[in-house]
N, C-alpha and C positions, 0 to 999 in steps of 0.2 A: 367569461373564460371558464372552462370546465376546471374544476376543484377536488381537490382529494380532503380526505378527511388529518391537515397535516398535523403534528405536534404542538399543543399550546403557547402560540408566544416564542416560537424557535426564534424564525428568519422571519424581518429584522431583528434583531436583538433589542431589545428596550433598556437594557445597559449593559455593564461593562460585566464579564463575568468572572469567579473564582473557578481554581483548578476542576475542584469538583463541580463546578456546574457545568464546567464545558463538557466531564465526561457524563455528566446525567443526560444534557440536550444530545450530544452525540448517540449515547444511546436510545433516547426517543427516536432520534430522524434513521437513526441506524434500522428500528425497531418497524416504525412506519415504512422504510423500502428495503425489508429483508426480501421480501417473495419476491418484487418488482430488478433489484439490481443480483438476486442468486443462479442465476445461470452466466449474466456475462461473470462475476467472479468467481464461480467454479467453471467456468472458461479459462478465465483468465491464471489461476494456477495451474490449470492441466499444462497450458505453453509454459507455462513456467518449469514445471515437470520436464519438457521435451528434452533439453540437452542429457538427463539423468537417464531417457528409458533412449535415446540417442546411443549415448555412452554405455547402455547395457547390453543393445541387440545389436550394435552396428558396427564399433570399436573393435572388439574380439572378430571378427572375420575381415579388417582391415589391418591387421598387424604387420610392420613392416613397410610398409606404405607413411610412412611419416608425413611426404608432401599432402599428399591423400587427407588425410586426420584433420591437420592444418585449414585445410581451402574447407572441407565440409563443417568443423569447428567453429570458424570467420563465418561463415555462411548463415549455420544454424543461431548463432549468437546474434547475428544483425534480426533475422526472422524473429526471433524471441523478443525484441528489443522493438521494433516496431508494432507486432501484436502488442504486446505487454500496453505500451504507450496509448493504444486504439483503446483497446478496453478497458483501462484507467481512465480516457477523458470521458468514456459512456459511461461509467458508473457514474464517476463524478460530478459531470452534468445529470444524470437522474437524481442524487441527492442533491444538488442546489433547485431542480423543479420541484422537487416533495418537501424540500423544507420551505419553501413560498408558496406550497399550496395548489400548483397549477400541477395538470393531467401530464404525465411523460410521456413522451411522444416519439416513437422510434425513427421514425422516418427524419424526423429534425436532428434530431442526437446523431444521428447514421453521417447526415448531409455535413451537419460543424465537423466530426469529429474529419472526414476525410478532405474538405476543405482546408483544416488547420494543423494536417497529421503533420507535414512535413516540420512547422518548428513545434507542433509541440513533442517531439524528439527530444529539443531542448531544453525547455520548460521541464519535462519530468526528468531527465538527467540532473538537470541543476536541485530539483527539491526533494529528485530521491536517490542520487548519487553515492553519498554517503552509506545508505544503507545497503544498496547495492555493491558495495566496494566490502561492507561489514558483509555480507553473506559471502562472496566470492572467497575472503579471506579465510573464513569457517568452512567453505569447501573444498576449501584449495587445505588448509590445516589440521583439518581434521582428525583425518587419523592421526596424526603425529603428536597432535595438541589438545589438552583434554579441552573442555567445553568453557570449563574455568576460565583458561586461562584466556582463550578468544573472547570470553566477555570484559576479561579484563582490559583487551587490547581494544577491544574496542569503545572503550569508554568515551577516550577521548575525541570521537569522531561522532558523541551525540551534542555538542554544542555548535559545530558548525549544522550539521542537521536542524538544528532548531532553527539556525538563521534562513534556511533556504526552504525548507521544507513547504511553507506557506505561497512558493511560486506556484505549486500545482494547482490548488484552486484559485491564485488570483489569473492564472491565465485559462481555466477554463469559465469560471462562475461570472468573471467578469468583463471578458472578453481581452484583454490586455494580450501585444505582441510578448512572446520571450523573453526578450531584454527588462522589456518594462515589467512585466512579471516577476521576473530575478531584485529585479532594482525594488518595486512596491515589497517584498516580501525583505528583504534584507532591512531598507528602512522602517518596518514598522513593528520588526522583530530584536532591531538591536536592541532597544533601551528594556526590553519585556522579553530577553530570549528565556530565561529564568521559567516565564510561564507557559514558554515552550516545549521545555525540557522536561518538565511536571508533568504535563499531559502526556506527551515522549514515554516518559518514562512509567505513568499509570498505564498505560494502553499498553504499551509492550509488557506488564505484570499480566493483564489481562488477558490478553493472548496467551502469556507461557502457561499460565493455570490450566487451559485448555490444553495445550503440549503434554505438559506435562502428567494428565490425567490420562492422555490418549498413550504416554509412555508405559504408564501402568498396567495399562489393559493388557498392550502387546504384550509387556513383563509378566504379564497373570496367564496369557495365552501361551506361549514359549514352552511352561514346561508340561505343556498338556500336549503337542503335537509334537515334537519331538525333535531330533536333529534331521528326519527322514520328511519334515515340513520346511524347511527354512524357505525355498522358493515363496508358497503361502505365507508365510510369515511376514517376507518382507513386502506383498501385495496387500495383506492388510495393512500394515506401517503405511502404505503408499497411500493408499485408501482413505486412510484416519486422516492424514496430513493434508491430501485436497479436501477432505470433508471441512476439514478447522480451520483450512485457509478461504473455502470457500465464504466462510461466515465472518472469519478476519479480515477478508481485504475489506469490504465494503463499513466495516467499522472502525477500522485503521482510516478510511478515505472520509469516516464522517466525521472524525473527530477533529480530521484536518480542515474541512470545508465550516467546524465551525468555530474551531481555533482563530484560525483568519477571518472571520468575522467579524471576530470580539476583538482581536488585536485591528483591524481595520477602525472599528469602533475606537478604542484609546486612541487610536492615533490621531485620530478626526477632534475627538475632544482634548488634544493636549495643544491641537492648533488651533483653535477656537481661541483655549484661556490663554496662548501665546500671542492671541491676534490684539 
């Protein structure tokens, strides 16, 4: 079998890991398929972008038109929402083949991913739901509500997150229908959602440090172009944010593919010494 050069001792795991290990091996495997999985996810934030430059070029000369808004709104959200899904199981399967070592293979990944699109609809609803429900809420409140206060609101919508979040790579690394997926990932994260939420919660640190440093910039640029810039202005913001999402998702997706490994791992050895 053709071999890459993968991470020491990733996948399998040789035991059971601390917070910080998981996010050190995530960033090996992350580190090892940057180039290999960086187009499909700066693909995969550009759709995500869609309803926002949607809602910039489109909305403004539909005005009045309500039904209108509506049917294209429904529309463009299913579109998003199916890509989104496609290009999440490709990366995701890319990092489960580079953290075992084997050559990634587009024509296979291409073949699973549309073979299995229809439930894994489900599968990634159910382990990224929640977070998708915390972004919606911060778009939808935004203007009105500072930033504070949506992370305050959202707090309590990262411990069901932690329970479900581990269905996405047991339904693509491992082959597992949906349901089963939902079910493996819910059982093997209640008694350990704890070490869920740690990793949850260092990873999404790591991500804002990059936000936040791309906010500065824009902030340092602002009073150099001037109010006769803002168009510009906000194409770089745009810019900055697929760039940082581009490098986040597939490390947000590694950290989960090895999270659920390690917690696959306890659970394997807690029925052992129960057997």
């Amino acid at each position: 079998m053709d071999t890459l050069q993968a991470p020491a001792g990733l996948l399998p795991l040789p035991r059971p890991l601390m917070t910080g290990e998981v996010l050190d091996a995530a960033f090996r495997l992350f580190r090892a398929a940057l180039l290999s999985c960086l187009p499909y996810s700066g693909l995969a934030v550009l759709v995500l972008e869609l309803p926002t430059l949607y809602a910039t070029f489109m909305i403004p000369g539909l005005r009045g038109k309500d039904l209108v808004i509506s049917h294209y709104q429904v529309t463009g959200f299913l579109v998003v929402l199916a890509l989104s899904v496609a290009l999440l199981g490709v990366i995701t399967l890319r990092l489960h083949e580079i953290s075992r070592g084997a050559k990634p293979r587009f024509r296979t990944e291409l073949f699973t991913v549309i073979r299995r699109w229809p439930t894994a609809v489900i599968a990634t609803v159910a382990a990224l739901g929640f977070p998708m429900l915390l972004y919606a809420i911060a778009s939808t409140f935004n203007p009105m509500f500072p930033n504070v206060v949506i992370f305050v609101l959202g707090l309590p919508l990262v411990w069901p997150m932690a329970l479900f979040a581990a269905a996405l790579p047991a339904f693509w690394c491992d082959g597992l229908g949906p349901f089963a997926a939902i079910g493996r990932a819910f059982r093997i994260s209640w008694r350990r959602s704890w070490r869920m939420v740690g990793a949850i919660f260092a990873t999404a640190c790591l991500v804002l440090v990059f936000y936040i440093l791309a906010a500065i910039l824009v902030g340092l640029l602002a009073p150099l172009m001037g109010r006769a810039d803002l168009f510009l202005l906000a194409t770089i913001r745009s810019m900055v944010a697929l760039v940082i999402g581009a490098f986040g998702v597939p490390f947000v997706l590694a950290m989960l593919v090895v999270a659920y490994e390690d917690l696959k791992l306890r659970d394997l050895e807690r029925r052992k010494a129960a057997a």
